[in-house]
C-alpha positions as CSV (number, residue, x, y, z in Angstrom):
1,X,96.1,129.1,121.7
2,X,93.1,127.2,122.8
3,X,90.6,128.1,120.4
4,X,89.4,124.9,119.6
5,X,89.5,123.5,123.4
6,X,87.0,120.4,123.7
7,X,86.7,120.0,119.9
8,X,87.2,116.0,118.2
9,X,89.0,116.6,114.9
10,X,89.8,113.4,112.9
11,X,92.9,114.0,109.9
12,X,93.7,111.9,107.7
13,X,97.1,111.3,106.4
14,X,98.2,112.4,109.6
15,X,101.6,111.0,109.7
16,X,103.9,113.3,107.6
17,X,103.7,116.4,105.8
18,X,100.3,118.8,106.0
19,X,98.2,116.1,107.6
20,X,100.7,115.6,110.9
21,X,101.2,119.7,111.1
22,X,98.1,120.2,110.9
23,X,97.4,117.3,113.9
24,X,99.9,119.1,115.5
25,X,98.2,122.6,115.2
26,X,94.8,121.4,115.7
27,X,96.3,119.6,119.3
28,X,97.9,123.3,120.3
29,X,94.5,125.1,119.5
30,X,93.2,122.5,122.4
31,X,91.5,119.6,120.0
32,X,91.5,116.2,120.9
33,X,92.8,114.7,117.5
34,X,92.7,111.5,115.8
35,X,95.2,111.1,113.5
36,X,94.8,108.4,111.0
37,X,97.0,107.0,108.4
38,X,98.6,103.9,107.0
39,X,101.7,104.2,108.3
40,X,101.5,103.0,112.4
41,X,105.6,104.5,113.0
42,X,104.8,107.8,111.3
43,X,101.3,108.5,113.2
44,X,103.3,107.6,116.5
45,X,105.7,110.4,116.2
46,X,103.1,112.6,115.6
47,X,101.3,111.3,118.9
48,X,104.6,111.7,120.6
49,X,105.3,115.2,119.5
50,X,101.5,116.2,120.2
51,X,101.8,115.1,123.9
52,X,105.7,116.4,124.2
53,X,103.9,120.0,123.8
54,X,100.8,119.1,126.2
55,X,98.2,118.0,123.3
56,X,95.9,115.4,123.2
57,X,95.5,112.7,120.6
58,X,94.2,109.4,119.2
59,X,96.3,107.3,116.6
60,X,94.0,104.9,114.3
61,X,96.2,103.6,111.7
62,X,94.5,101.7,108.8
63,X,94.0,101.5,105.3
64,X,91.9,104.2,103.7
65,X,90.5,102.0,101.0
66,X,89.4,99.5,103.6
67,X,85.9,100.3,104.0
68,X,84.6,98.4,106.8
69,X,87.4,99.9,108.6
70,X,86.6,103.4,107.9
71,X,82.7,102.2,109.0
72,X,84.3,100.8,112.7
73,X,86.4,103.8,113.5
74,X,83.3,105.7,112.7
75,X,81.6,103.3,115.6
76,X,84.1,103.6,117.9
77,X,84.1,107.4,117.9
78,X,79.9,107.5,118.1
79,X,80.1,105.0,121.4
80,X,83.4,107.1,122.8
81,X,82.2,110.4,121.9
82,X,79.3,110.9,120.1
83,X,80.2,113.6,117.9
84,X,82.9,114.8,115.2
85,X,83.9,118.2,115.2
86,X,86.1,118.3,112.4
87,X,86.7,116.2,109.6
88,X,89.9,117.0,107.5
89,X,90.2,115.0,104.2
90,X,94.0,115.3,103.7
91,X,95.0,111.8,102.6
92,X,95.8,111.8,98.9
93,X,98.3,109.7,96.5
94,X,100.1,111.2,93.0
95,X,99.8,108.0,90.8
96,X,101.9,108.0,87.7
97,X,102.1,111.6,85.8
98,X,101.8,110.2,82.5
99,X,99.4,111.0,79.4
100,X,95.9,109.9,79.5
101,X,96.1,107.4,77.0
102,X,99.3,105.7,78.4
103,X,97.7,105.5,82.6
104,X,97.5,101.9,83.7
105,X,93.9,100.7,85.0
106,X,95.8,99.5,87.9
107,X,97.2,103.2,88.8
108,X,93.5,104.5,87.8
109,X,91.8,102.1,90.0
110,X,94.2,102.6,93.0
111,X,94.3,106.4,92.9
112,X,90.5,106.6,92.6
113,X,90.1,104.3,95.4
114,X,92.3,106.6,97.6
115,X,91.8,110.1,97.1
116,X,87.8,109.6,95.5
117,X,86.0,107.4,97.0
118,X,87.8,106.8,100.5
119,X,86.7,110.2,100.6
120,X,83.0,109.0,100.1
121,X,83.2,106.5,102.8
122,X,84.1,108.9,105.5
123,X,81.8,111.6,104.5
124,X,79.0,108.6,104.6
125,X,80.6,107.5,107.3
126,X,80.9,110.0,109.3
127,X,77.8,112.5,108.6
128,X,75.6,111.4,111.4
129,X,78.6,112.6,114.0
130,X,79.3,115.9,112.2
131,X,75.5,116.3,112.1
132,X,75.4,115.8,115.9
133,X,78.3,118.3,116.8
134,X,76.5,122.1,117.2
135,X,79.2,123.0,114.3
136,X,80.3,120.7,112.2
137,X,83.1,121.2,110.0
138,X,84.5,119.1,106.5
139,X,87.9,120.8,105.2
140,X,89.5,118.6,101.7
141,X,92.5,119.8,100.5
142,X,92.3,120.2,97.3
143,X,94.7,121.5,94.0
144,X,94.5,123.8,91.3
145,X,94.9,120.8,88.5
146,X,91.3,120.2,89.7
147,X,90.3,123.1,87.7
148,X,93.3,123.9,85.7
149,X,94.2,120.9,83.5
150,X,98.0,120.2,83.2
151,X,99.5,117.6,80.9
152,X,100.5,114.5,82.5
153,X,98.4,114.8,85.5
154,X,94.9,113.4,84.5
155,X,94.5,111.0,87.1
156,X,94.9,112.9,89.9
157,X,93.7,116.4,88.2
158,X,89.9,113.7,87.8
159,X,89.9,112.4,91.1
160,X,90.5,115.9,93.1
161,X,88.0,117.9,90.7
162,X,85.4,114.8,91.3
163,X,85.8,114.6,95.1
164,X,85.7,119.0,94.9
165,X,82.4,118.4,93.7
166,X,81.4,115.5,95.8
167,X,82.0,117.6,98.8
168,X,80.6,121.0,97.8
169,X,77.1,118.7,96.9
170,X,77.0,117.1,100.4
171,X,77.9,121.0,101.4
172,X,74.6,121.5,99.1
173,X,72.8,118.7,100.7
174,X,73.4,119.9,104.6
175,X,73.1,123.4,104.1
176,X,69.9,124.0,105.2
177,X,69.3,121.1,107.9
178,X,72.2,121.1,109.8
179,X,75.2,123.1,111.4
180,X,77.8,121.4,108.9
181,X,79.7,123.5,107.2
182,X,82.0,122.7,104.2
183,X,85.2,124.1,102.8
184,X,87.9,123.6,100.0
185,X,91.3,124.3,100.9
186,X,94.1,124.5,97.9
187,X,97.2,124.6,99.9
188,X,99.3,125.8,96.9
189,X,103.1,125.0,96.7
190,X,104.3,123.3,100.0
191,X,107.4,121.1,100.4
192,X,105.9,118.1,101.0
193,X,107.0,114.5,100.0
194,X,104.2,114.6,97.3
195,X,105.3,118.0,96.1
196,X,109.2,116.5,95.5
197,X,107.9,113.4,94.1
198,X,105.9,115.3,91.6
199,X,108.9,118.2,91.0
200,X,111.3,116.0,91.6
201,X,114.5,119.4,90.4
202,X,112.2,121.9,92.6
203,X,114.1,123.4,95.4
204,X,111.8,122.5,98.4
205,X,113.7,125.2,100.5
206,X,111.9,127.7,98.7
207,X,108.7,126.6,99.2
208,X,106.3,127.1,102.1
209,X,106.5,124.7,104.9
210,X,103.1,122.1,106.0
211,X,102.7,124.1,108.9
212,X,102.2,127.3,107.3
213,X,99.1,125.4,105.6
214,X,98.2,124.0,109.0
215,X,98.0,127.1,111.0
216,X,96.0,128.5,108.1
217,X,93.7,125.8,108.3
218,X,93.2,125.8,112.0
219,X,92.4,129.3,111.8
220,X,89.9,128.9,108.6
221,X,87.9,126.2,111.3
222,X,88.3,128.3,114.2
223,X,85.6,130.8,112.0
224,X,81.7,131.0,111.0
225,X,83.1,130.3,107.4
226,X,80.6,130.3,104.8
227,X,79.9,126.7,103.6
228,X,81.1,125.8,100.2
229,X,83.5,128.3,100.1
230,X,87.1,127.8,98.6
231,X,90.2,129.2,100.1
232,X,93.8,128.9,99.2
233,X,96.2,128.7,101.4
């Protein structure tokens, strides 16, 4: 499948789970991937595997709530390449399920800074190079606790419904003057680390694997999708 042959794709949380099968899947359809994450070992297997099979990638470990660093990869991408094709906002942590009234400001502060506004910085890092490529894409991956509260889940449930409507406004906001295109992607049950951390009796066996998600997300970006449109995987 070469689909998306000479396409730049950057994914965070690239080195386990949905993030590193859907590196992998983006690399098959013929993108050029840059996989980013904290973890350096786990984002070099990924590499490994993507050039085992005849992809091509980029590794850029670092830490998501390191700002200046997401503003230099964003500069060394412009000067290499010029242009982002697709940006995949994957990267995302649990925190403590606990009620409200009993969440620590530390666990607050951290997951906000991770899976809110890290997600800022790249979108404001990174519009001027989506807005450069003749079709743009932003995917997040989002989860139904963003619109369906659940007990014990508050801080994650805030920061995914905020970042939902972070992205669908800058959908709002590019609509109209350039090719971006936006999309939310709820990948539903999938045995991921996350998932088991968060179910921790679940059977992960009977869930869906991350590449089922990834090959549904490749093929979501491969399309004219309509922007600010939801999907579930």
């Amino acid at each position: 499948m070469t689909t998306l042959t000479g396409k730049l794709a950057l994914v965070t949380g690239a080195s386990r789970g949905i993030g590193a099968a859907t590196a992998e899947a983006l690399a098959a359809a013929g993108a050029h991937v840059i996989l980013t994450a904290r973890t350096e070992a786990g984002l070099i297997e990924v590499d490994d595997r993507i050039h085992a099979a005849g992809g091509s990638a980029t590794i850029a470990p670092f830490d998501l709530t390191d700002g200046d660093a997401v503003d230099r990869l964003a500069a060394a991408l412009h000067a290499r390449w010029g242009k982002l094709d697709m940006l995949i906002l994957n990267a995302a942590t649990l925190g403590t399920l606990t009620p409200v009234p009993h969440i620590s400001p530390k666990d607050f502060d951290f997951v906000v800074a991770i899976n809110l506004t890290a997600n800022w910085r790249l979108i404001r890092a990174f519009d001027p190079l989506l807005r450069a490529s003749d079709a743009g894409r932003l995917v997040t991956l989002t989860s139904s606790v963003a619109t369906t509260p659940r007990a014990y889940w508050g801080t994650y449930a805030a920061t995914k419904a905020a970042l939902d409507s972070l992205v669908l406004t800058y959908g709002e906001e590019v609509r109209n003057v350039s090719a971006v295109r936006v999309a939310i992607v709820d990948p539903g049950a999938t045995a991921t680390t996350m998932r088991a951390r968060a179910f921790p009796g679940e059977d992960q066996t009977t869930l869906k694997p991350p590449s089922a998600v990834a090959d549904m997300l490749v093929g979501l970006l491969a399309t004219d999708f309509a922007t600010g449109s939801r999907h579930r995987a």
